[in-house]
C-alpha positions in Angstrom: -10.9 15.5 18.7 -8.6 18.5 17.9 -6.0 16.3 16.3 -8.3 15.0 14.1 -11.4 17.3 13.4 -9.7 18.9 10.2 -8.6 15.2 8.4 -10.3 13.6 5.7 -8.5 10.0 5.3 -7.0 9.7 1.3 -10.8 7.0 1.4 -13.1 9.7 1.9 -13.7 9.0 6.1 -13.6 12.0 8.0 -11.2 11.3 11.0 -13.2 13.4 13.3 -16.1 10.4 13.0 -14.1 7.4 13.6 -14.8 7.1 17.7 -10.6 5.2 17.6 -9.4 9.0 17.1 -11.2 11.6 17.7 -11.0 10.4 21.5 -14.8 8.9 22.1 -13.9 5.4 23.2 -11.7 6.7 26.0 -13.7 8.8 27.1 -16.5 6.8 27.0 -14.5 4.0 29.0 -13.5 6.7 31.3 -17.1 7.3 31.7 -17.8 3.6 32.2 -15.6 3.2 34.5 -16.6 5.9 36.9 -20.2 4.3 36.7 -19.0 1.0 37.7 -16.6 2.2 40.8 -19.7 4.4 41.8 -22.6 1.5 41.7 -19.5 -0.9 43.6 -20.6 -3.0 40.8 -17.9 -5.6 41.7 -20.2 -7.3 44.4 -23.0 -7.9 41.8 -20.8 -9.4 39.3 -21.3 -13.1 39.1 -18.5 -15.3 41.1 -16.9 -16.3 37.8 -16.5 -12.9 36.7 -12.7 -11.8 36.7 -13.5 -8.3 38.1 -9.8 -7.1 38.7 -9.4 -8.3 34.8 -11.9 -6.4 33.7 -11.3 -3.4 35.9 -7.4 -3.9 34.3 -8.9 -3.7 30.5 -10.9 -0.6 31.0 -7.7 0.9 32.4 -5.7 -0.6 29.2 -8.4 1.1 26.7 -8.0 4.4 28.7 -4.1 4.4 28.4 -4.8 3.8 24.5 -3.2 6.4 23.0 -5.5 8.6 19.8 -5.3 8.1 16.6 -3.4 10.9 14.9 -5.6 10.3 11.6 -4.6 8.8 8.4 -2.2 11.5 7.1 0.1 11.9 10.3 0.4 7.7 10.4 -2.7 6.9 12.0 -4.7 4.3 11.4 -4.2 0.8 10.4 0.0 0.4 10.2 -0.6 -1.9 7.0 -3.2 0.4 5.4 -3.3 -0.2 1.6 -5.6 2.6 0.6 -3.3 5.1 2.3 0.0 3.4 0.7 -1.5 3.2 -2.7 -3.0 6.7 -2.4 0.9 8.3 -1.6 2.3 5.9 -3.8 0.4 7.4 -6.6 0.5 10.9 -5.5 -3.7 11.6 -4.7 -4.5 13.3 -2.0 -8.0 11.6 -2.4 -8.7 7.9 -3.8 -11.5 10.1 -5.5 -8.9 11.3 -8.0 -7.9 8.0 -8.7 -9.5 6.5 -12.3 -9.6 2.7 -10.8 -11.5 3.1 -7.4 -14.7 1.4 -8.9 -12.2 -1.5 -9.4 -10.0 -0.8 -6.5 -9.4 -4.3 -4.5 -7.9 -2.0 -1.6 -11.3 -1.1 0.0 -13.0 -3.9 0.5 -12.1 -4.2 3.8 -14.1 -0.9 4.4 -16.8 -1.8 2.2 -17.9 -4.8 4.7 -18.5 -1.7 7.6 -19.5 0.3 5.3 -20.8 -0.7 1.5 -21.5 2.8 0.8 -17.5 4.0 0.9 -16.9 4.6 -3.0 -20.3 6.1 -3.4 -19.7 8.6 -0.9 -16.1 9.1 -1.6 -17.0 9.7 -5.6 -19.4 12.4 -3.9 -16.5 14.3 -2.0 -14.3 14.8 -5.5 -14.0 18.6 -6.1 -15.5 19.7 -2.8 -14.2 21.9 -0.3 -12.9 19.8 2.4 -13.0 22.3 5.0 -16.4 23.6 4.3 -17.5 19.3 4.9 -16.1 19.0 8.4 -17.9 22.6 9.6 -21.1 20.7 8.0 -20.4 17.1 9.3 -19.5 18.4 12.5 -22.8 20.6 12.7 -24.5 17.1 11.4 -23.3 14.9 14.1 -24.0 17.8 16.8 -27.3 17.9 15.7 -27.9 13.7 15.4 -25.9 12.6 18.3 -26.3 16.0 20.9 -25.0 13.9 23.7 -22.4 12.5 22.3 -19.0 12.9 23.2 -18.0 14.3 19.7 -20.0 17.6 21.2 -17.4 17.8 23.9 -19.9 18.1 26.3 -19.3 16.9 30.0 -21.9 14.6 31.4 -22.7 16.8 34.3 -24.5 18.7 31.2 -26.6 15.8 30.5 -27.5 14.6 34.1 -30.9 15.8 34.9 -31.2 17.8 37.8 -33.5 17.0 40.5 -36.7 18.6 41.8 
C-alpha cells in the first residue's frame, strides 16, 4: 500500500483503492491459501478437481508483483487515458476541456459509470488532503479489510 497510498491516477482513481496495487489481492490469496493448507482442503475437493493446478495459481497470484500506480508505469501497459493525459501535459483528465466527450474512458465507465462525475468533482482539490480522507473512509467502511493493514490474528475472535 505504501507505493501507492499517495497516487491519484491522471482518471481521478485513487491507486490506494484499486485491490491490483495497493497489495490486497496478494495478500488476500496469501490468506487463502493458508486456509486451504490448514482445513487439508485437497481431500474434499471433488476427483475432477486439479488440486496441484489450483494450489500452482494461488502461488502464481502471490508471486504477482504490485502495481506501482499509474504515474510510475503502472497499470494497464496500453492505457490511453494515461497517454493522452502526458501527451497533453494534465496532471488530471479534470483539466482537460473534452472529458465529457472523451472516448478514452469508456473502458472504465462499464466498472464504474460514475468516473467523469467524480473525476469533474476532484478539479481544484487538494490531492493530499483526499487520500487522508479516503483512507479514513475505507478504514471506517471496510475495518477488516486488508487496506487497514491489519493482520488477521486481529480479527480472529478469541475463545472463552
Amino acid at each position: 500500500m505504501k507505493d501507492v497510498r499517495d497516487q491519484v491516477g491522471f482518471c481521478g482513481i485513487w491507486c490506494g483503492s484499486c485491490a491490483a496495487g495497493n497489495g490486497a489481492i496478494v495478500e488476500l490469496t496469501r490468506r487463502y491459501e493458508e486456509i486451504v493448507r490448514k482445513y487439508d482442503l485437497e481431500k474434499w475437493a471433488p476427483k475432477d478437481f486439479n488440486f496441484k493446478q489450483f494450489m500452482k495459481g494461488l502461488a502464481s497470484i502471490q508471486a504477482m508483483s504490485l502495481c506501482p500506480g499509474c504515474r510510475k508505469g503502472g497499470g494497464p501497459p496500453d492505457c490511453s487515458i494515461r497517454t493522452c493525459a502526458r501527451n497533453k501535459g494534465v496532471l488530471s483528465c479534470s483539466q482537460c476541456g473534452k472529458l465529457a466527450s472523451c472516448k478514452n474512458f469508456e473502458w472504465l465507465e462499464k466498472g464504474n459509470p460514475r468516473i467523469r462525475e467524480d473525476l469533474r468533482k476532484l478539479a481544484g482539490k487538494n490531492q493530499k488532503e483526499l487520500v487522508k480522507k479516503w483512507t479514513s473512509e475505507l478504514r471506517t467502511k471496510w475495518p477488516h479489510c486488508v487496506l487497514s493493514c491489519k493482520s488477521i490474528q486481529e480479527h480472529r475472535p478469541t475463545s472463552n
